[in-house]
VEXFI-500701 format. One record per residue (C-alpha): residue number from 1; residue in three letters; x, y, z. Coordinates in steps of 0.05 Angstrom, whole numbers. Example, Ala and Ser with C-alpha at 12.3 -4.5 7.8 and 13.67 -1.06 7.14 Angstrom:
2
@i=1 aa=ala east=246 north=-90 up=156
@i=2 aa=ser east=273 north=-21 up=143
END
This chain:
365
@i=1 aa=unk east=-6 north=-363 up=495
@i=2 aa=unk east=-37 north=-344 up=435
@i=3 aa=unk east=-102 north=-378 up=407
@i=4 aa=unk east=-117 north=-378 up=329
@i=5 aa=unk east=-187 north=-372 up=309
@i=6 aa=unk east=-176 north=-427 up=259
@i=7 aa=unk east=-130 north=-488 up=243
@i=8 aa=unk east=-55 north=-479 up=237
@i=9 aa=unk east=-16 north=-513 up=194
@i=10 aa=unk east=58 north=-496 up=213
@i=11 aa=unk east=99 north=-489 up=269
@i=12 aa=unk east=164 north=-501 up=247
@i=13 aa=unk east=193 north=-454 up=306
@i=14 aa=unk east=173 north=-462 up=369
@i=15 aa=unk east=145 north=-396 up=379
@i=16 aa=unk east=119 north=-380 up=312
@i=17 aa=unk east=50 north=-412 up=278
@i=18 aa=unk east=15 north=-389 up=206
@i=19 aa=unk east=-60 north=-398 up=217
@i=20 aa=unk east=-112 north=-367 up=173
@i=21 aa=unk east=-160 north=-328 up=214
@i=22 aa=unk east=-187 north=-262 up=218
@i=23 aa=unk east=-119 north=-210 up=256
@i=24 aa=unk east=-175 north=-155 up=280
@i=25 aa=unk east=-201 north=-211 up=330
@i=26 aa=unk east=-139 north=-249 up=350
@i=27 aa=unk east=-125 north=-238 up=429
@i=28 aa=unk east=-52 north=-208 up=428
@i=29 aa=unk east=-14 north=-166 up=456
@i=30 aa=unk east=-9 north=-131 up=384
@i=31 aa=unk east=-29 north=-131 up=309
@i=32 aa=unk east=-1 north=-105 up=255
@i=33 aa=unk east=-34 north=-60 up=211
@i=34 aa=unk east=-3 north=-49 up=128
@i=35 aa=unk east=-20 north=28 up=113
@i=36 aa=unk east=10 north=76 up=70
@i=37 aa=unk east=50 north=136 up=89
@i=38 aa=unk east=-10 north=182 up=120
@i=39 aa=unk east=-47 north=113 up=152
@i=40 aa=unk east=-106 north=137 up=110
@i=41 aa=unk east=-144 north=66 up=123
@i=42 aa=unk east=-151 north=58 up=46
@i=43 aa=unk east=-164 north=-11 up=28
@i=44 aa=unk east=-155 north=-85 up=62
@i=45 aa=unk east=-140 north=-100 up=129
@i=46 aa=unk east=-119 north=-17 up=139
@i=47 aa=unk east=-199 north=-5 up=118
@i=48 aa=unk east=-219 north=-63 up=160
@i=49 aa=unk east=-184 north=-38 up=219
@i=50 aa=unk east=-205 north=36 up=209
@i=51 aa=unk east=-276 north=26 up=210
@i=52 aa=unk east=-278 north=-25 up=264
@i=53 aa=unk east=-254 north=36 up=312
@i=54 aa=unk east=-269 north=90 up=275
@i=55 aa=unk east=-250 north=169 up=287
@i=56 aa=unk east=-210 north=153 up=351
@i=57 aa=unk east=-153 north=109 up=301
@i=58 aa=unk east=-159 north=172 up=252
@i=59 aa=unk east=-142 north=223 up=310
@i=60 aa=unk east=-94 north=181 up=340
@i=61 aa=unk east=-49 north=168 up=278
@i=62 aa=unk east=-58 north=240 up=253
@i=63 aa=unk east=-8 north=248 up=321
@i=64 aa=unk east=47 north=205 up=286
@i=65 aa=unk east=102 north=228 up=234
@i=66 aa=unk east=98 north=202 up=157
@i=67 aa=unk east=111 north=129 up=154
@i=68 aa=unk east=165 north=115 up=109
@i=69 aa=unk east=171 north=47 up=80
@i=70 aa=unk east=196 north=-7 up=118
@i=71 aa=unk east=179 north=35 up=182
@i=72 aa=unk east=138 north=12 up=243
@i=73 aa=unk east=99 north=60 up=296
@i=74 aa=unk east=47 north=40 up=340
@i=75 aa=unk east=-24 north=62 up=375
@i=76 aa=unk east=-60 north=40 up=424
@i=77 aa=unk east=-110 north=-26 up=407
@i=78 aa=unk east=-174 north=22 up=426
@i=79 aa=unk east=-232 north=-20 up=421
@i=80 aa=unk east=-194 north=-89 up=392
@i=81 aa=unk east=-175 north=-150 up=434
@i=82 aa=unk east=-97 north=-121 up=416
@i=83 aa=unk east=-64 north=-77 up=465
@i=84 aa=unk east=-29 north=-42 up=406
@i=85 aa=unk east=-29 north=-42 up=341
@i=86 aa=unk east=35 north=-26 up=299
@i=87 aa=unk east=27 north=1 up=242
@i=88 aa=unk east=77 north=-11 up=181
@i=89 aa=unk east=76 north=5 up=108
@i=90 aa=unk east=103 north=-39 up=58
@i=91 aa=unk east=127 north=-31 up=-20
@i=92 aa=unk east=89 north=-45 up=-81
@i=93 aa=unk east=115 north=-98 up=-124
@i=94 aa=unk east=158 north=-69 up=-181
@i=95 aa=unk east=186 north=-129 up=-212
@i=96 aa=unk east=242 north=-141 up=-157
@i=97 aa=unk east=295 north=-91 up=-177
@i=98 aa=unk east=277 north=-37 up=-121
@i=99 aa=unk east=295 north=-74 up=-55
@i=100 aa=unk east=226 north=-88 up=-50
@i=101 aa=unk east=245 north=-159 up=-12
@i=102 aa=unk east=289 north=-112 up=33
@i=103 aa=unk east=242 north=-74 up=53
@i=104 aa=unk east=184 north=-116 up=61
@i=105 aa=unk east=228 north=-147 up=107
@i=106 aa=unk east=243 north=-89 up=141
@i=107 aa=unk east=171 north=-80 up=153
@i=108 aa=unk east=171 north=-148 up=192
@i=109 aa=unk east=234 north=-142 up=228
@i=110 aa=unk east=217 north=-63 up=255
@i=111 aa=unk east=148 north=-92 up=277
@i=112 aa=unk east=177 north=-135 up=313
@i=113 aa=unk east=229 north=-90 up=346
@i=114 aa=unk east=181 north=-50 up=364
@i=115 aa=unk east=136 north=-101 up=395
@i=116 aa=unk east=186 north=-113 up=442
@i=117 aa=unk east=204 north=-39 up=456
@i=118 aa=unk east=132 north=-47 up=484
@i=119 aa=unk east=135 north=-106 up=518
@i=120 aa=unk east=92 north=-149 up=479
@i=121 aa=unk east=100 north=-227 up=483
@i=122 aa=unk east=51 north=-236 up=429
@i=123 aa=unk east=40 north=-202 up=359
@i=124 aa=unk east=7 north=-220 up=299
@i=125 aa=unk east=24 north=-205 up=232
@i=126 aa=unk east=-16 north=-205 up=168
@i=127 aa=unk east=15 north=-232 up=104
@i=128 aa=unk east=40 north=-158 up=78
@i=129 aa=unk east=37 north=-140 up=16
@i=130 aa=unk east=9 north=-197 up=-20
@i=131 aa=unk east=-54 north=-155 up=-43
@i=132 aa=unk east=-56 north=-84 up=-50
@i=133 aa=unk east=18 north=-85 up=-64
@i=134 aa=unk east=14 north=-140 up=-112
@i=135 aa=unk east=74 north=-177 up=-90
@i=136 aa=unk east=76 north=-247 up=-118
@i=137 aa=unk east=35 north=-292 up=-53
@i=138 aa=unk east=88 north=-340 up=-46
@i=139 aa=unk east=152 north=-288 up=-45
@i=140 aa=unk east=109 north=-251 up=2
@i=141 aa=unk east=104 north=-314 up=53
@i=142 aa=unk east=181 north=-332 up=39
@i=143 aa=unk east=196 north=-257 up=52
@i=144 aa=unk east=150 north=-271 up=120
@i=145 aa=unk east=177 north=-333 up=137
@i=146 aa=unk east=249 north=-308 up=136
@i=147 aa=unk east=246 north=-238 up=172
@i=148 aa=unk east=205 north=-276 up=227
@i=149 aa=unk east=253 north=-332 up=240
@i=150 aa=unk east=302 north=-283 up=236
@i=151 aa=unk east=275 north=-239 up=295
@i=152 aa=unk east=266 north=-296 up=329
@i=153 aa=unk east=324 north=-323 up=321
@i=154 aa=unk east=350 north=-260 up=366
@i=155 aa=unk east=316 north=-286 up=428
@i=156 aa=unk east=250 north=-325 up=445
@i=157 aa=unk east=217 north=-273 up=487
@i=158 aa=unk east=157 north=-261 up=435
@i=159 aa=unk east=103 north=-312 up=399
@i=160 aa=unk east=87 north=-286 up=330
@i=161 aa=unk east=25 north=-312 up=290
@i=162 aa=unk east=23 north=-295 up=209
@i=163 aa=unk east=-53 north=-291 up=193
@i=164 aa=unk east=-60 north=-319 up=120
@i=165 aa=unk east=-127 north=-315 up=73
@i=166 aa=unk east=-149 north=-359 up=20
@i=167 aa=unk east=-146 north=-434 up=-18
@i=168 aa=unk east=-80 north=-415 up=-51
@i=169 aa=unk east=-35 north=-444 up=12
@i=170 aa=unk east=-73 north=-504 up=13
@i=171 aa=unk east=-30 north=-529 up=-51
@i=172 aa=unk east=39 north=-509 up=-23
@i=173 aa=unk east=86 north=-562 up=-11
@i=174 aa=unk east=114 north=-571 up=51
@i=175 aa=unk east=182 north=-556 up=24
@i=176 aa=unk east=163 north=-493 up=13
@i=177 aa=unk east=171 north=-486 up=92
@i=178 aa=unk east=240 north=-518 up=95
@i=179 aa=unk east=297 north=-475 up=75
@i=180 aa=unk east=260 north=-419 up=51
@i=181 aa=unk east=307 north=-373 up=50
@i=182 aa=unk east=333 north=-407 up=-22
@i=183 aa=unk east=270 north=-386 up=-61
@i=184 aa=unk east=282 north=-320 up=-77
@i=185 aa=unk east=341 north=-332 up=-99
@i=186 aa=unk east=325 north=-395 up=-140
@i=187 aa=unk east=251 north=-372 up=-161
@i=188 aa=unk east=256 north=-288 up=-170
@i=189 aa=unk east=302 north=-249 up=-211
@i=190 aa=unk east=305 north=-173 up=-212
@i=191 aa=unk east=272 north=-145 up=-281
@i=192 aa=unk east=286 north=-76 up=-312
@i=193 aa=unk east=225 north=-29 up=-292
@i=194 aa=unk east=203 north=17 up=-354
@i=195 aa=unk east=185 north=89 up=-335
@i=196 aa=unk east=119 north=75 up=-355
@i=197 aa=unk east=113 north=23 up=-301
@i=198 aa=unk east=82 north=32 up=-236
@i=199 aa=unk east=101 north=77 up=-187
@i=200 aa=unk east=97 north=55 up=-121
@i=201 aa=unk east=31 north=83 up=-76
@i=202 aa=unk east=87 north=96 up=-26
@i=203 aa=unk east=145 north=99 up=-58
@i=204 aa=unk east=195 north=157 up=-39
@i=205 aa=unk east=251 north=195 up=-76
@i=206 aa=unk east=310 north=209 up=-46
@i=207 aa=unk east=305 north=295 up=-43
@i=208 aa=unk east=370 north=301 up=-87
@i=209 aa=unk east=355 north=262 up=-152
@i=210 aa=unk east=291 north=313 up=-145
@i=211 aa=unk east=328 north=372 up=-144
@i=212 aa=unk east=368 north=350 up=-200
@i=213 aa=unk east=311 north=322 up=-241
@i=214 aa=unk east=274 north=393 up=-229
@i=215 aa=unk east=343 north=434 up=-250
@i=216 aa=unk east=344 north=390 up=-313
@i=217 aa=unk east=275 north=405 up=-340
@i=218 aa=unk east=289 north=485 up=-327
@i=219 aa=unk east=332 north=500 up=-379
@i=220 aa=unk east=276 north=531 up=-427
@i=221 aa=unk east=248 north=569 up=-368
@i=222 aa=unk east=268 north=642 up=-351
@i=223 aa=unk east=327 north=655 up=-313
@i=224 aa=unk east=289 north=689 up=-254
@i=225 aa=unk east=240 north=633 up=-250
@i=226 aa=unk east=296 north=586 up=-253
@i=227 aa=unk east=339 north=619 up=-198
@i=228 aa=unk east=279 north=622 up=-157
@i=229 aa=unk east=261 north=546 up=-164
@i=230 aa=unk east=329 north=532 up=-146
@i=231 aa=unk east=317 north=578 up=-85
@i=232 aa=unk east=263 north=534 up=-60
@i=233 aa=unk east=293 north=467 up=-71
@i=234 aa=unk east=352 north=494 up=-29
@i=235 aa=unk east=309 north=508 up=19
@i=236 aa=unk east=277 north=442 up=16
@i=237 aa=unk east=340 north=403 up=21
@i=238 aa=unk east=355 north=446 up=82
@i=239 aa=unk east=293 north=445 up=120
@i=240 aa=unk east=245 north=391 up=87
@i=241 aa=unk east=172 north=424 up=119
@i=242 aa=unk east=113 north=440 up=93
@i=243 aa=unk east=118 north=505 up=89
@i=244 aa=unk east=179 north=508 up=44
@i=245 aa=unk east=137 north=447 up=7
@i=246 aa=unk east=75 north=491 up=-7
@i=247 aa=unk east=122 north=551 up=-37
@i=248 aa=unk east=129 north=502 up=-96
@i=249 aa=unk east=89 north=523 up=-157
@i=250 aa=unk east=50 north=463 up=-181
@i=251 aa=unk east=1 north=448 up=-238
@i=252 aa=unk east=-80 north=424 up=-215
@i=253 aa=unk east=-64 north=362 up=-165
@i=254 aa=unk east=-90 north=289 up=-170
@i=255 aa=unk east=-142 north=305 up=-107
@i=256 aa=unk east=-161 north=374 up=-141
@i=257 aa=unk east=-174 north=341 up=-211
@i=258 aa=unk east=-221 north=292 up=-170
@i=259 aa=unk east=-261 north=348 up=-133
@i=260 aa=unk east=-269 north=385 up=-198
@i=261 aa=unk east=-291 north=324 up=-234
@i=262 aa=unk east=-345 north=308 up=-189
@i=263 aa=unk east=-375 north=378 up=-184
@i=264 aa=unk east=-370 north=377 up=-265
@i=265 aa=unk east=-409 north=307 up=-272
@i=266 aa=unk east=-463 north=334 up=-208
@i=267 aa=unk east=-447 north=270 up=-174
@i=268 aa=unk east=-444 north=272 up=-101
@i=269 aa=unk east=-374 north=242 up=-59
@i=270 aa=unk east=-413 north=189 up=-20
@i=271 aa=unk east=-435 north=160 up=-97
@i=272 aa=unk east=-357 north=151 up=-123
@i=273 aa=unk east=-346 north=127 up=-59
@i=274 aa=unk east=-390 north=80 up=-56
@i=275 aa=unk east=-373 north=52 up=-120
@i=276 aa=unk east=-298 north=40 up=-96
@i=277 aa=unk east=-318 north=22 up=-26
@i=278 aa=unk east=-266 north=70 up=7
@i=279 aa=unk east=-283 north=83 up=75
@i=280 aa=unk east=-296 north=159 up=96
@i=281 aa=unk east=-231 north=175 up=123
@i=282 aa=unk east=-195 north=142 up=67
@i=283 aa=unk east=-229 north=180 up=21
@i=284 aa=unk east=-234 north=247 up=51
@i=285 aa=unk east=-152 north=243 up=54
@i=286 aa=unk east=-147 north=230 up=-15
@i=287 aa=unk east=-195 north=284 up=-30
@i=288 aa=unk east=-152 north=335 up=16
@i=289 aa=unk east=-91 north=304 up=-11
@i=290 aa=unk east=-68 north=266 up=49
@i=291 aa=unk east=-62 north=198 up=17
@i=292 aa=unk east=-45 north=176 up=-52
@i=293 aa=unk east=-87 north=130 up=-95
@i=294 aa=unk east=-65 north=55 up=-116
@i=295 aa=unk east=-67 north=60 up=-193
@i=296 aa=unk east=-124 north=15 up=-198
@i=297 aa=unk east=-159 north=60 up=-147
@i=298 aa=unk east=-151 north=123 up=-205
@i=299 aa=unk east=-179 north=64 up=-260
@i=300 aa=unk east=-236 north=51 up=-210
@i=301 aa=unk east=-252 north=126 up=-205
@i=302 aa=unk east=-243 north=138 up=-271
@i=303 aa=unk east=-295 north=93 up=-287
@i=304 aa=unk east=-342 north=106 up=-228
@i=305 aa=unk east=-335 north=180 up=-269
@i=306 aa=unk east=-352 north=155 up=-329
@i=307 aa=unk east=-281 north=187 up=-362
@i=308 aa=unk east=-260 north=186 up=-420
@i=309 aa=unk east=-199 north=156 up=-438
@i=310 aa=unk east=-160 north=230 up=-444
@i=311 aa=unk east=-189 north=240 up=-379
@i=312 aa=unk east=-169 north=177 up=-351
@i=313 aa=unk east=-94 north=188 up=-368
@i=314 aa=unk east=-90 north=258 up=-340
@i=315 aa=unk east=-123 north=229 up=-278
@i=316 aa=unk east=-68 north=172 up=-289
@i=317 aa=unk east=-13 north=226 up=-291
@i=318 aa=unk east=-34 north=273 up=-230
@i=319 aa=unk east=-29 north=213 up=-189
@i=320 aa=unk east=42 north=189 up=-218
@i=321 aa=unk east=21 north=135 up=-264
@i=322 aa=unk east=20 north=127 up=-340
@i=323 aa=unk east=-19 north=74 up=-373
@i=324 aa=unk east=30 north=23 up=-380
@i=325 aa=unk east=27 north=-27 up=-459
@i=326 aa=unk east=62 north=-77 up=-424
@i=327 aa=unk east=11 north=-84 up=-375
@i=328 aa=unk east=-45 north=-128 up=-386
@i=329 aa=unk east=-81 north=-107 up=-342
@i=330 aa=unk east=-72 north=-29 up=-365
@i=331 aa=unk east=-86 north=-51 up=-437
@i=332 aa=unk east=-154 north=-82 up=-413
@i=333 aa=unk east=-176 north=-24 up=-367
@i=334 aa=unk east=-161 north=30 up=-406
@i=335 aa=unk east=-189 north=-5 up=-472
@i=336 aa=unk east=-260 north=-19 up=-442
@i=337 aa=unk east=-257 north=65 up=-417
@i=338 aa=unk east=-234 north=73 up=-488
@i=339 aa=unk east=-298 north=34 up=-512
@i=340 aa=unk east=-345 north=63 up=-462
@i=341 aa=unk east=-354 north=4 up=-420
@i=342 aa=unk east=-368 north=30 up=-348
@i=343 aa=unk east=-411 north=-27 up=-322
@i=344 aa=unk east=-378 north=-56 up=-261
@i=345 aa=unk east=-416 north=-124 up=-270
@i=346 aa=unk east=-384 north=-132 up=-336
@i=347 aa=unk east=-314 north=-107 up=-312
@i=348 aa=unk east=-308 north=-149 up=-251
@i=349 aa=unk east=-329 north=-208 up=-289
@i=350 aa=unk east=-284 north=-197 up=-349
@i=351 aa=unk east=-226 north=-186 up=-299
@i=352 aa=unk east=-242 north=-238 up=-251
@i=353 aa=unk east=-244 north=-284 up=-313
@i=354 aa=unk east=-162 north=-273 up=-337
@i=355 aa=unk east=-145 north=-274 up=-265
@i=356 aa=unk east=-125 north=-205 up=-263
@i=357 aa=unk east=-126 north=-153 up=-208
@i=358 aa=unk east=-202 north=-126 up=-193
@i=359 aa=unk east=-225 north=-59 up=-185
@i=360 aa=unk east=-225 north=-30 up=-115
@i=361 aa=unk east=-304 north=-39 up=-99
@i=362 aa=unk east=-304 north=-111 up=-138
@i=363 aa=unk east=-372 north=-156 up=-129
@i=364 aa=unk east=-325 north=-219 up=-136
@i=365 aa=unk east=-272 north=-233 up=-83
END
């Protein structure tokens, strides 16, 4: 049997509990871990988890294919009280239009089925993408609630605990345990996503709409560059590696841009680093391109940079991302790099004060 840290407060199903407690030091047969596509140990409970066993994780996932979203793959536990951990990579919150509830609930659901590929009888879950990903906290928990009760539903071979932070769940009704399955439907209704939105840190196109999108925007080029690039996107389609990949001609990249930037402004890795709080392997991926920045991760550079606001959007737009007028939270951002405010004390506080999202690297939690 599994034994929470800290006080639970439902157990609705027999063999599922919520408690909030700390996942890395729950006594199961395995955790879950929310990572991005190259399990670069970026931010939250990933970072957490990365430097609690340190290279050994890095070496070990570097083994495993890309993790698409929704997918599950696993590792050993290494040093942790787990066994395994399964590792799982959930979408960012785009409004609700892009299946994002489907495949967050794929992320649960493949955890699980993997758990028992493995044998486990006990796995715990953190509540996934309720942070980093920006989903709303209480669709996130519904989204939980229903994928787990639907695994277990299957059979009762498994105990599953959902490890939940902060005062937020204190004020939830009970209610909001009891036919949960209504609230998305009731409470969330797809919106249109503008271009200039954000695109997802993980988010993947299907290889198709690429080619397409590529042979549209060729028209002005020369024929024999045109035949050619049509050449390699054939080759693509028909053998997706690397090495058709890097045949692609492409403009300065987001992780190229940031190395150049830092030589330019004499400021050492370790010091933008630092300033984020990115752990080494998270940001020597991104610096060798093997991970992809959250938007407010490229803000939180940019600033730790000192940009400029032209600066800032180029940054913006090697990484995918566009500052966004809809946004609040773009509009602030980019408006205090516009003014030449760079002091994180000032920025955290500001931020922290309209209840927006901080900056990776944030004094206030």
């Amino acid at each position: 049997m599994m034994k929470p840290h800290k006080k639970t407060w439902y157990n609705q199903h027999m063999g599922f509990t919520i408690v909030n407690a700390d996942i890395a030091t729950l006594k199961v047969d395995a955790i879950v871990n929310t990572t991005d596509q190259h399990y670069s140990g970026g931010g939250g409970v990933d970072r957490c988890i990365h430097e609690l066993i340190g290279r050994d994780l890095s070496d070990a996932t570097d083994m495993l294919p890309r993790l698409h979203l929704g997918e599950a793959k696993a590792t050993s536990g290494f040093n942790l009280p787990c066994t395994y951990i399964i590792h799982t990579s959930g979408p960012h919150w785009r409004g609700g239009g892009d299946l994002e509830i489907v495949l967050l609930g794929s992320c649960y659901r493949n955890s699980v089925a993997l758990a028992r590929t493995l044998g486990c009888k006990t796995l715990a879950f953190p509540l996934i993408c309720s942070k980093s990903k920006q989903f709303p906290k209480e669709l996130a928990l519904t989204v939980a609630i229903d994928a787990i009760q639907e695994c277990l539903s299957e059979a009762d071979d498994i105990e599953i605990v959902l490890t939940v932070f902060g005062d937020w769940t204190r004020n939830l009704p009970e209610s909001v345990f009891a036919g949960i399955g209504q609230t998305i439907e009731e409470s969330y209704e797809p919106q249109a996503v503008s271009v200039e939105e954000d695109r997802a840190e993980y988010e993947l196109y299907p290889m198709r709409d690429m080619s397409r999108k590529i042979s549209d925007g060729m028209a002005p080029l020369p024929m024999a560059f045109k035949i050619e690039m049509e050449k390699l996107i054939e080759d693509l389609l028909e053998k997706p590696t690397q090495s058709n990949l890097d045949r692609i001609p492409i403009d300065e990249s987001f992780a190229q841009m940031l190395d150049r930037l830092i030589k330019e402004k004499n400021l050492k890795h370790s010091a933008v680093q630092d300033e984020i709080e990115m752990s080494n392997v998270g940001f020597w991926k991104l610096l060798n391109g093997k991970s992809h920045p959250f938007k407010m991760t490229v803000f939180g550079i940019a600033i730790a940079l000192r940009l400029s606001i032209e600066e800032t959007k180029e940054m913006l737009m090697k990484a995918g991302y566009a500052v966004n007028p809809s946004s609040l939270q773009d509009v602030i951002v980019a408006g205090l790099i516009q003014n030449g405010v760079y002091d994180r004390f000032t920025i955290d506080n500001l931020l922290y004060s309209l209840d927006l999202q901080l900056l990776p690297g944030a004094s206030i939690d």
